[in-house]
TORKE-915899 format. One record per residue (C-alpha): residue number from 1; residue in one letter; x, y, z. Coordinates in steps of 0.5 Angstrom, whole numbers. Layout:
BEGIN
{seq->NUM, type->A, px->X, py->Y, pz->Z}
...
END
This chain:
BEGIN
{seq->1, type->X, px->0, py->0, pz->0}
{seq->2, type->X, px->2, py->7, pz->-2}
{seq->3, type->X, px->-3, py->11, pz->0}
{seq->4, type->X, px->-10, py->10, pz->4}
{seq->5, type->X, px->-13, py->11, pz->-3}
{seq->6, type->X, px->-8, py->7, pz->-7}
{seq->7, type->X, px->-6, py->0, pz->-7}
{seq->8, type->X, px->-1, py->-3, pz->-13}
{seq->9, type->X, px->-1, py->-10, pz->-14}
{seq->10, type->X, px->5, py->-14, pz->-17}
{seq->11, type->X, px->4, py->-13, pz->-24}
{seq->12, type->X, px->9, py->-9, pz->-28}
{seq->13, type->X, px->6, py->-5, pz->-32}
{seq->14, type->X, px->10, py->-1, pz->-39}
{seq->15, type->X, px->8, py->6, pz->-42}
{seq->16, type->X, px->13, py->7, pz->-49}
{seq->17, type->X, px->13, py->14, pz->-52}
{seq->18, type->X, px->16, py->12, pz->-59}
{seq->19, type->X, px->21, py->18, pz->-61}
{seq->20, type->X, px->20, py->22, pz->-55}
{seq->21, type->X, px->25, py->26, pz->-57}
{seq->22, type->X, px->20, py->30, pz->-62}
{seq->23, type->X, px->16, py->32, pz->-57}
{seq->24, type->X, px->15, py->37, pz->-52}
{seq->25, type->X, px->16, py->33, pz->-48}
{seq->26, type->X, px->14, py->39, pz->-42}
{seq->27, type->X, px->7, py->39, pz->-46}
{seq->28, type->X, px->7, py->32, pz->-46}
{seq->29, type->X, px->9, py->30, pz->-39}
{seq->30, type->X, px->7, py->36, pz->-35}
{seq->31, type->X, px->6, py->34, pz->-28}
{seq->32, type->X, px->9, py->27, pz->-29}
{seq->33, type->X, px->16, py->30, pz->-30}
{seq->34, type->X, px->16, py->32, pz->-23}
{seq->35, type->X, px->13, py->25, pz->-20}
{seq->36, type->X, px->18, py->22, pz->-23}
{seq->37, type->X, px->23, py->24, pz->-18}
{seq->38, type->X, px->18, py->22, pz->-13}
{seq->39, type->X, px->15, py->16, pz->-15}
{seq->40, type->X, px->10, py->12, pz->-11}
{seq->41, type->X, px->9, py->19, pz->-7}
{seq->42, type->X, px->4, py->23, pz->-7}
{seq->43, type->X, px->6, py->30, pz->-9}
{seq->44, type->X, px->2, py->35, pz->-10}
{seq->45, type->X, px->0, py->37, pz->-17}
{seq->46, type->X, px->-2, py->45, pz->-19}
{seq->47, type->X, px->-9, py->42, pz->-23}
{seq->48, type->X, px->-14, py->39, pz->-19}
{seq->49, type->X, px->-19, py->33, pz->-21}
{seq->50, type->X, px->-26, py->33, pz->-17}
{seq->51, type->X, px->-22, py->38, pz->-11}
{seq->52, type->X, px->-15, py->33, pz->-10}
{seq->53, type->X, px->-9, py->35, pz->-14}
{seq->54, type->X, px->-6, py->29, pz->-10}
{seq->55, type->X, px->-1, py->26, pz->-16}
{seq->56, type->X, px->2, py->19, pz->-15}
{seq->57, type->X, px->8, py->15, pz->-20}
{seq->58, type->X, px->7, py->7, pz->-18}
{seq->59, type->X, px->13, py->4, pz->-17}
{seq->60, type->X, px->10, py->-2, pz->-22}
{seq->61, type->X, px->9, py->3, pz->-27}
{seq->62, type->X, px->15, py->4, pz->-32}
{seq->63, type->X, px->17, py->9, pz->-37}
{seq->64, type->X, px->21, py->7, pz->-44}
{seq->65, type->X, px->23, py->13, pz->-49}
{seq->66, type->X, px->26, py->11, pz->-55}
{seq->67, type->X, px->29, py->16, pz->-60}
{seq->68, type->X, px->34, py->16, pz->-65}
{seq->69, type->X, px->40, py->19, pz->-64}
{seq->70, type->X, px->42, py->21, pz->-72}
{seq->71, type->X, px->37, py->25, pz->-73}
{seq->72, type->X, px->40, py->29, pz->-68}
{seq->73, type->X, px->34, py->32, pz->-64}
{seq->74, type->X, px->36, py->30, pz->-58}
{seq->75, type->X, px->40, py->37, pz->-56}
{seq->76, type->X, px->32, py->40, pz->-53}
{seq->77, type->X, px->31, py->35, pz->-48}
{seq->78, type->X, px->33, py->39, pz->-42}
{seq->79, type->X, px->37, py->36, pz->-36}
{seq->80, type->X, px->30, py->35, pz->-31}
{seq->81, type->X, px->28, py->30, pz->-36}
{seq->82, type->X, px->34, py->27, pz->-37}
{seq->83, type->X, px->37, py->26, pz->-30}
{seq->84, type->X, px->30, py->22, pz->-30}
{seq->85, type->X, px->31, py->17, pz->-34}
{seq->86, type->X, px->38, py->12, pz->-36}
{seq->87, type->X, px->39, py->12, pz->-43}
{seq->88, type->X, px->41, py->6, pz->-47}
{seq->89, type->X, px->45, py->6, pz->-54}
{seq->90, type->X, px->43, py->1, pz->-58}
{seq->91, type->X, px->48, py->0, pz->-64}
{seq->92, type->X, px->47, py->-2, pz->-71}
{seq->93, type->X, px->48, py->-10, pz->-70}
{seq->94, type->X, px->48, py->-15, pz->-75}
{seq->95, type->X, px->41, py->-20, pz->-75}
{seq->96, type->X, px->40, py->-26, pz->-75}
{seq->97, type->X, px->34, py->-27, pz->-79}
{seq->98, type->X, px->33, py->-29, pz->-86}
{seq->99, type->X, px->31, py->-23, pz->-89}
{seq->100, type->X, px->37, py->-18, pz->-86}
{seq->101, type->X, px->41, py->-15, pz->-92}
{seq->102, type->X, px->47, py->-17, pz->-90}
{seq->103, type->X, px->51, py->-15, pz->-96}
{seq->104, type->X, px->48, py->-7, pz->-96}
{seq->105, type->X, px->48, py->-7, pz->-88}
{seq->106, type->X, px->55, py->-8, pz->-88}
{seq->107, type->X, px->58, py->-3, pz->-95}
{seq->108, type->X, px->53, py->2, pz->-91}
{seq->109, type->X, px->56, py->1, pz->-85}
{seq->110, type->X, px->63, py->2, pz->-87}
{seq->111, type->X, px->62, py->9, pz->-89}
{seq->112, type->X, px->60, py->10, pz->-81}
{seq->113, type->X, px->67, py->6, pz->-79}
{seq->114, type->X, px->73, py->3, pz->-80}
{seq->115, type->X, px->73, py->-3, pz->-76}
{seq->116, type->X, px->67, py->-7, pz->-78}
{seq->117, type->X, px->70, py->-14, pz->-78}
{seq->118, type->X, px->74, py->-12, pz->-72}
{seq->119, type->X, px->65, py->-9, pz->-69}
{seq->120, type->X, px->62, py->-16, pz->-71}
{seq->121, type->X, px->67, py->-20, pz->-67}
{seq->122, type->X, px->66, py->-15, pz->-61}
{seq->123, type->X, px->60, py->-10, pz->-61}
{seq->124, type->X, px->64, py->-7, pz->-54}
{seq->125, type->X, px->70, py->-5, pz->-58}
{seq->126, type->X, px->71, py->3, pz->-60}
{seq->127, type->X, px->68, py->5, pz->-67}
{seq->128, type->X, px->74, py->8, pz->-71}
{seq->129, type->X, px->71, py->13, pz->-75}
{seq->130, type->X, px->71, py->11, pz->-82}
{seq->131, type->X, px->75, py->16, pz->-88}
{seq->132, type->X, px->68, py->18, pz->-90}
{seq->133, type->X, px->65, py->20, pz->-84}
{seq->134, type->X, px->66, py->29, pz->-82}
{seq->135, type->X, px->71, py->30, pz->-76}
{seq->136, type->X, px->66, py->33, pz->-73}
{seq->137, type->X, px->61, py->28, pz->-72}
{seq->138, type->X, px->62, py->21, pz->-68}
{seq->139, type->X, px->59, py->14, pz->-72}
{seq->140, type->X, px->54, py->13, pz->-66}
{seq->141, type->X, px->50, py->19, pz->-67}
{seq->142, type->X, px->49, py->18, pz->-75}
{seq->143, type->X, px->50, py->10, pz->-77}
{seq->144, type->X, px->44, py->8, pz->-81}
{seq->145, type->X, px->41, py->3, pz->-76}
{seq->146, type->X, px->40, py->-4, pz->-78}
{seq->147, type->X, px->32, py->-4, pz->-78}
{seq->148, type->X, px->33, py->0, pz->-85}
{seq->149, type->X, px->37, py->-8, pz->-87}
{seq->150, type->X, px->30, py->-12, pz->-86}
{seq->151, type->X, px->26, py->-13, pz->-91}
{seq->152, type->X, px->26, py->-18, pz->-98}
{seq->153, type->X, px->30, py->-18, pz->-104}
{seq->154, type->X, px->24, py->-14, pz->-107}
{seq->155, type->X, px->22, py->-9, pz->-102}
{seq->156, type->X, px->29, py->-7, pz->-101}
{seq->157, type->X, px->31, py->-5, pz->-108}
{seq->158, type->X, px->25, py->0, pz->-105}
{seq->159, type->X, px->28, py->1, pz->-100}
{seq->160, type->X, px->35, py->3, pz->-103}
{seq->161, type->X, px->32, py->7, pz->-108}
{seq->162, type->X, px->26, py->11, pz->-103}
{seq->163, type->X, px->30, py->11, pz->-96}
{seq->164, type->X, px->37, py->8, pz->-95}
{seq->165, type->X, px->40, py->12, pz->-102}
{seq->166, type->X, px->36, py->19, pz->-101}
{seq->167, type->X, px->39, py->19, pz->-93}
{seq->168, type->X, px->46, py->18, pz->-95}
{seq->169, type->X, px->46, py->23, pz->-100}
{seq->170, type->X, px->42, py->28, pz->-95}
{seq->171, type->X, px->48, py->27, pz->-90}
{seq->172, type->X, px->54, py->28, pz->-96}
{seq->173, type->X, px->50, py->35, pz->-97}
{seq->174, type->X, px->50, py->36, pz->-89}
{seq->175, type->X, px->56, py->34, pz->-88}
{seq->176, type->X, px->56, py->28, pz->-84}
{seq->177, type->X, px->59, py->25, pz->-90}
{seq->178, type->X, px->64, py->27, pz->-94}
{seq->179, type->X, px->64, py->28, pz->-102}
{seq->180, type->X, px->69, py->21, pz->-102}
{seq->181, type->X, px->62, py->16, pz->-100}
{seq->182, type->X, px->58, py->19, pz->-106}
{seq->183, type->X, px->60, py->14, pz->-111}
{seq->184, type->X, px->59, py->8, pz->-106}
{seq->185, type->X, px->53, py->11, pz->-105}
{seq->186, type->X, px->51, py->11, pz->-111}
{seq->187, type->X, px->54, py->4, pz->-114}
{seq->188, type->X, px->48, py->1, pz->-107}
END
């Protein structure tokens, strides 16, 4: 028991925000931003339902946030959200699956970094930057992820010509890649 009002049961319960990193996240969270800190407490809200402004996170209660870093709209989440959550990186990563491009995951990969054998054997190692890649910019926050590599041999050309292709070719115009990756690219 948390509170004379509120009882939680053992079940763990998840709430995902899919690219929360688009958002406002003040507007979206509001006062869940403040509760957080204190969860399984009650804190007082400024709004009021039915006369009580009393607030409470349930310790059951779990928050995941994913976002993509290369699009690199990460830089307007203020120090209150982040101290409130742990951020994962999850890295490009070869799958196991039938229909995973292998081929093209690792052409694609290699304009991001330059030990991509050495990264397949052990995914802890530090990624050295590919010649292709601008100085000012680190392969974890501009590599392709690997969910552009699963599809079909019929759906990837699609795939390659509408998403991969036009991507790569933005980052050379942005700078991320250099001029060198053009003819790589374009021989996809």
């Amino acid at each position: 028991v948390i509170d004379d009002q509120l009882t939680v049961n053992e079940n763990k319960y998840v709430l995902i925000i899919d690219e929360i990193n688009r958002a406002n996240l003040s507007s979206v969270l509001g006062e869940l931003i403040y509760a957080l800190e204190y969860r399984g407490e009650t804190v007082k809200s400024m709004y009021d339902i039915d006369g009580d402004n009393s607030l409470i996170i349930p310790p059951n209660l779990y928050i995941i946030g994913t976002m993509n870093t290369s699009d690199r709209s990460v830089g307007h989440i203020d120090y209150a959200i982040r101290r409130r959550f742990a951020f994962v990186d999850i890295l490009p990563k070869v799958l196991e699956i039938d229909n995973f491009q292998l081929d093209y995951f690792r052409n694609v990969s290699e304009l991001f970094i330059s030990n991509y054998d050495d990264y397949l054997k052990n995914s802890e190692i530090a990624l050295e930057k590919s010649e292709h890649l601008s100085d000012e910019f680190r392969p974890e926050d501009v590599w392709l992820g690997h969910s552009y590599f699963i599809s079909s041999n019929a759906d990837f050309n699609i795939r390659k010509k509408y998403e991969i292709k036009p991507i790569l070719k933005e980052y050379i115009k942005d700078g991320i890649l250099k001029q060198s990756a053009e003819e790589i690219i374009n021989n996809l």
